[in-house]
C-alpha positions in Angstrom: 84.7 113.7 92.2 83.9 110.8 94.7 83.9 107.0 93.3 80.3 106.1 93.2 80.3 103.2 96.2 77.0 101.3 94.9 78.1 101.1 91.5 81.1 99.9 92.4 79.3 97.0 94.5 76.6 96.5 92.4 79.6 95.7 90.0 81.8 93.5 92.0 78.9 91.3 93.1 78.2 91.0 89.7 81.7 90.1 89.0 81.7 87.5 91.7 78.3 86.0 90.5 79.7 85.4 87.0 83.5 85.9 86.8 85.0 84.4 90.1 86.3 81.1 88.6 87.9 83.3 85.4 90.7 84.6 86.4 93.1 85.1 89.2 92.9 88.2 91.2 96.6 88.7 92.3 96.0 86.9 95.8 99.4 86.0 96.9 99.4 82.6 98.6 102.9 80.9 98.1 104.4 81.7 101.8 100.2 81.4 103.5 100.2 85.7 102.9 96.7 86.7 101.4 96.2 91.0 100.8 92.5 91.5 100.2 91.4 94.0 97.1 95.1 95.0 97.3 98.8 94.1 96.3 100.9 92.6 98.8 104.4 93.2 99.5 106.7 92.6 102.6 106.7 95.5 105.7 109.0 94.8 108.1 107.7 94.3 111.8 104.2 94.8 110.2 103.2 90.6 110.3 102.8 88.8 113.4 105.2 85.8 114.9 103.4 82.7 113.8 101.8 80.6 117.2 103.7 77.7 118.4 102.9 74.6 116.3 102.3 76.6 113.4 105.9 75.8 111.7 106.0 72.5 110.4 109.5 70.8 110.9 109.1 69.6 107.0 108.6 73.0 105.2 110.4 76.1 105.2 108.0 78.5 105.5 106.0 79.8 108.4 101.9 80.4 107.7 100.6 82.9 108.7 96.9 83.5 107.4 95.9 87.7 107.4 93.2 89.4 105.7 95.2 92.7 104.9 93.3 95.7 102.6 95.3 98.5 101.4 93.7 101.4 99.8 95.5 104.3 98.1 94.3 107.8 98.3 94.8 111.2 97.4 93.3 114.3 99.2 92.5 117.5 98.3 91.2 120.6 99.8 88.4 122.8 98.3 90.7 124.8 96.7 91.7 121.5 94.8 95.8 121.6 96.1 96.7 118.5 97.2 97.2 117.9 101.3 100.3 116.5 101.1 101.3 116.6 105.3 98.4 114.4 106.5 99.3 111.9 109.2 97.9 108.5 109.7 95.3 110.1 112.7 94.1 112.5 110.3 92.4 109.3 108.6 89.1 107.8 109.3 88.8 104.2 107.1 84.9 102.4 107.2 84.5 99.1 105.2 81.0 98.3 105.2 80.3 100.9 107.5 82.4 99.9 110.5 84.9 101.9 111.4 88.8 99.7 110.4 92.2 100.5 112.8 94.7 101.7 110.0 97.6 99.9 110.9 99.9 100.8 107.8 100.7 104.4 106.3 102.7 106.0 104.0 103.6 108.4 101.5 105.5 107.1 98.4 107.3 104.6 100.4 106.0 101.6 98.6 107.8 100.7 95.0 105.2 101.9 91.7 104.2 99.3 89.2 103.0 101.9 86.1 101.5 100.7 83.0 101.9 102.6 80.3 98.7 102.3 77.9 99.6 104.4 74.6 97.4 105.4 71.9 98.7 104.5 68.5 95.7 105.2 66.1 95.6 107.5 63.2 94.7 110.8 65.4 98.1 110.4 67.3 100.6 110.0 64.5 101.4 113.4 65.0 102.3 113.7 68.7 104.2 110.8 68.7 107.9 112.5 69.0 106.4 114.9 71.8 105.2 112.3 73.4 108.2 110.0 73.6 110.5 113.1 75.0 107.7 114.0 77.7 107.6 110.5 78.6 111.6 110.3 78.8 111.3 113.1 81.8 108.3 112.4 83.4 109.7 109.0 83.6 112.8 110.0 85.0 111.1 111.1 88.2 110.3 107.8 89.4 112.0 106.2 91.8 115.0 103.3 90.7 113.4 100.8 91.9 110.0 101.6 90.3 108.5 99.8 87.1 107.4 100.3 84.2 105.0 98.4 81.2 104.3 99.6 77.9 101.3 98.8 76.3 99.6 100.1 72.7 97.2 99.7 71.0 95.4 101.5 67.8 92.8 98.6 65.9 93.6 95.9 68.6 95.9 96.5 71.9 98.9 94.7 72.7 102.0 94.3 75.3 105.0 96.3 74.0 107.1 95.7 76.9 107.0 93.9 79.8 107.7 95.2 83.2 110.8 97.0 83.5 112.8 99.5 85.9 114.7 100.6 83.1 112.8 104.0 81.7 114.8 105.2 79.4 114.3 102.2 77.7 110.6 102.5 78.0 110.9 106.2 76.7 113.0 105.0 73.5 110.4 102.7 72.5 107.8 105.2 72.0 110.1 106.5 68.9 109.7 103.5 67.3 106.1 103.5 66.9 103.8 104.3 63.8 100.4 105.0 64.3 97.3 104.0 62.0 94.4 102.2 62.6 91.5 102.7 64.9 91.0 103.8 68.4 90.3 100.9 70.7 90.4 102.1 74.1 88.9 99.8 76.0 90.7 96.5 74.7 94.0 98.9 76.2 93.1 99.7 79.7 91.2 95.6 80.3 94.5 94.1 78.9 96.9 96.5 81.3 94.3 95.2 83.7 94.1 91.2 83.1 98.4 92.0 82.9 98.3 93.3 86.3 96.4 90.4 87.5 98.3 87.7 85.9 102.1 89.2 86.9 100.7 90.5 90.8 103.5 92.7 91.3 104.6 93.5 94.7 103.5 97.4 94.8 100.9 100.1 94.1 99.7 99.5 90.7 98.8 102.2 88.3 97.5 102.3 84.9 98.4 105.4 82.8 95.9 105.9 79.6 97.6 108.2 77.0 95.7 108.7 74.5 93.0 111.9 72.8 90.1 109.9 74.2 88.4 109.3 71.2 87.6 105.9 70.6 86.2 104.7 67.4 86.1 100.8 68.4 84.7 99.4 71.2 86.7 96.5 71.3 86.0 92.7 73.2 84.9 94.4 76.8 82.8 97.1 78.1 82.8 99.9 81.1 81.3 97.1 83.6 84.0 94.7 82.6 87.1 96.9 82.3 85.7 98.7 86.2 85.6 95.3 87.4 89.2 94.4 86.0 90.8 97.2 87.4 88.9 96.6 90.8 90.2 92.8 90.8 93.5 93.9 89.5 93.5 96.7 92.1 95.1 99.1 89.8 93.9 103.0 89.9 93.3 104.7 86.1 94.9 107.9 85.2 94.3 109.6 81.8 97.0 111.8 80.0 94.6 113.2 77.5 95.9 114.8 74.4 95.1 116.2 72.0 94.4 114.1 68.6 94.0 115.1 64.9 90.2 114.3 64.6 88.0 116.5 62.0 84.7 117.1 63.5 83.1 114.5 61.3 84.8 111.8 63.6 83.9 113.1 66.9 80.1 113.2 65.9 80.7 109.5 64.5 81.9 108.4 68.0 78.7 109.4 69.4 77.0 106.8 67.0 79.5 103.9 68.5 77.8 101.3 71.5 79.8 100.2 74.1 83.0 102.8 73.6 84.5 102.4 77.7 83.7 105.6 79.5 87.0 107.0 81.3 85.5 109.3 83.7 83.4 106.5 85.2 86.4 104.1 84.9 89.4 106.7 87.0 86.3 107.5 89.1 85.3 104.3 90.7 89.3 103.3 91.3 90.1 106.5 92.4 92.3 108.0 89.6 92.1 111.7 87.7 92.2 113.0 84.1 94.9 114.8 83.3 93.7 117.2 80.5 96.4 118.3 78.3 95.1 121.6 76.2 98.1 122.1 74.0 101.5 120.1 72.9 103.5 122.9 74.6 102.2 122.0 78.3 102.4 118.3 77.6 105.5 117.9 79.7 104.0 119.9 82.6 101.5 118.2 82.6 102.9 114.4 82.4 105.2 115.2 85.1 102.3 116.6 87.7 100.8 113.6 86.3 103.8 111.9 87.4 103.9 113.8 90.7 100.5 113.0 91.7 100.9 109.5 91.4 104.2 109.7 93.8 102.0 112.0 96.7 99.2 109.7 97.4 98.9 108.2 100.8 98.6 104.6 101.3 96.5 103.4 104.0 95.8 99.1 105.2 94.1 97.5 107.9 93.2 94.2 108.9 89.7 92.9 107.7 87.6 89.9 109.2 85.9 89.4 105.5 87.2 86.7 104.2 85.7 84.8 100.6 83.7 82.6 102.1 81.1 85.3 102.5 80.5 85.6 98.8 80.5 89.2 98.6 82.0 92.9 98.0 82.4 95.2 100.4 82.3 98.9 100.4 85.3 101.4 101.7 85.1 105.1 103.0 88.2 106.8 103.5 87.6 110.4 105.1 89.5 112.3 107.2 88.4 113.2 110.7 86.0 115.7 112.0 88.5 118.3 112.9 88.9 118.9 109.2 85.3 119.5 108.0 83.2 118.1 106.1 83.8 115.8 103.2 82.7 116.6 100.0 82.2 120.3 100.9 86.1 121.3 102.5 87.9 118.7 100.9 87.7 116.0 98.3 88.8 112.1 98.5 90.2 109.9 95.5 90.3 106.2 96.4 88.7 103.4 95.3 84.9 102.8 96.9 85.2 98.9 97.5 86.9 95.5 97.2 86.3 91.7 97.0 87.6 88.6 97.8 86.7 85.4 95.2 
């Protein structure tokens, strides 16, 4: 399914109307760099010489002021199997309708920044030791100089481990955990989020919600807040969901709850998947295509004229070109449908 572009405007205009002096949003400015609605992180040959004049014989660093978006995205065809031998012509890139020159691509070149949000509540106690050996392999198939944050929550959420390229260590962790309490999802994805923001790490930045999905506390923020987060923070959600030791009574309870996030809107409007896990015994399958997916999308930038002055979001279309039909109908398109710059 396609991120809903107007939402995700309607959102980040509200999010610069009321929010814009809040927080950060992971612009990187120490060296005169700025990556728009993106992370930044050095390309070599990809910047351009700075102009005569521009170095100043007192400072070290030459400025160099670009505008530079980057947008992951995953393709599928209408068979739903990934297309995993695109090339940067196959891809057509509009922000605000006009159409962008994509001037960087790649596939799994650029390092991963994964934050692991875990479920800790009563419904999970269960799975736990499944969990923590799924996560020990799926893990392992990240690259050495990807990294890795471990966050959980149950009543309230909390950071269990900062960023780390050390997985096995992440893994181990998850063994130490006793679950109990209740089921605040949305306090767990908003503070991966607001972390992501405040560390800015220099990569593609993805947030992975484990948990059975059913929350019984809604937490401090809503779905508008944690979308607009994850849109400042420009981190994509995936869900591992489980399954969870709920009697029925619960789930008809959750129904009753106001303001529990919803995760379908959430991975669809920044361009993530659920990842439903029927059964314990395909968990580790499944957490490793999880993994896999992740590792396959395509990462696509381009050099935008908006700059924050103008006071407002912008939308994105990424398709591919004609020669491969018609979007929607012979193949599908996960990426994020917008960005802003405070």
């Amino acid at each position: 399914m396609l991120p809903a572009l107007e939402t995700t405007m309607e959102i980040a205009g509200s999010w610069l109307r009321t929010r814009r002096l809040r927080r950060p949003v992971g612009l990187l400015v120490a060296v005169g760099l700025m990556a728009v609605g993106a992370y930044f992180f050095p390309i070599p040959g990809l910047f351009p010489t700075a102009s005569a004049g521009a170095r100043d014989p007192g400072q070290d660093a030459i400025r160099v002021d670009v505008n530079l978006v980057m947008i992951d995205t995953t393709v599928k065809n209408k068979a739903g199997q990934i297309m995993a031998d695109l090339k940067k012509d196959d891809f057509e890139v509009r922000e605000d309708g006009a159409v962008q020159k994509v001037t960087v691509f790649s596939r799994d070149e650029f390092p991963l920044n994964v934050a692991l949000v875990l479920d800790l509540s009563d419904s999970i106690g269960p799975f736990l030791g499944p969990l923590r050996d799924a996560a020990s392999t799926a893990l392992a198939a990240l690259k050495s100089e990807d990294e890795v944050a471990l966050f959980t929550f149950s009543t309230e959420a909390q950071l269990s481990a900062p960023f780390t390229k050390d997985k096995t260590k992440i893994a181990e962790q998850i063994n130490t955990f006793h679950a109990g309490g209740a089921t605040n999802i949305n306090d767990g994805i908003f503070d991966a989020a607001k972390y992501f923001l405040a560390e800015a790490p220099k990569g593609r930045r993805v947030v992975i919600l484990i948990s059975d999905d059913v929350g019984t506390d809604a937490g401090g923020e809503g779905t508008r807040d944690i979308v607009t987060e994850m849109i400042a923070a420009d981190a994509t959600l995936y869900n591992l969901k489980v399954p969870g030791n709920n009697p029925p009574g619960v789930r008809f309870a959750v129904g009753l709850i106001p303001g529990l996030v919803d995760i379908h809107k959430v991975t669809e409007e920044t361009g993530g998947e659920i990842f439903d896990v029927q059964n314990m015994a395909s968990l580790d399958s499944v957490f490793r295509a999880l993994i896999e997916r992740i590792k396959t999308r395509y990462t696509l930038g381009y050099y935008t004229s908006a700059n924050g002055a103008e006071g407002k979001p912008h939308k994105l279309e990424v398709r591919l070109v004609s020669s491969f039909g018609k979007k929607g109908r012979d193949y599908a398109i996960l990426a994020k449908g917008g960005y802003f710059i405070p």
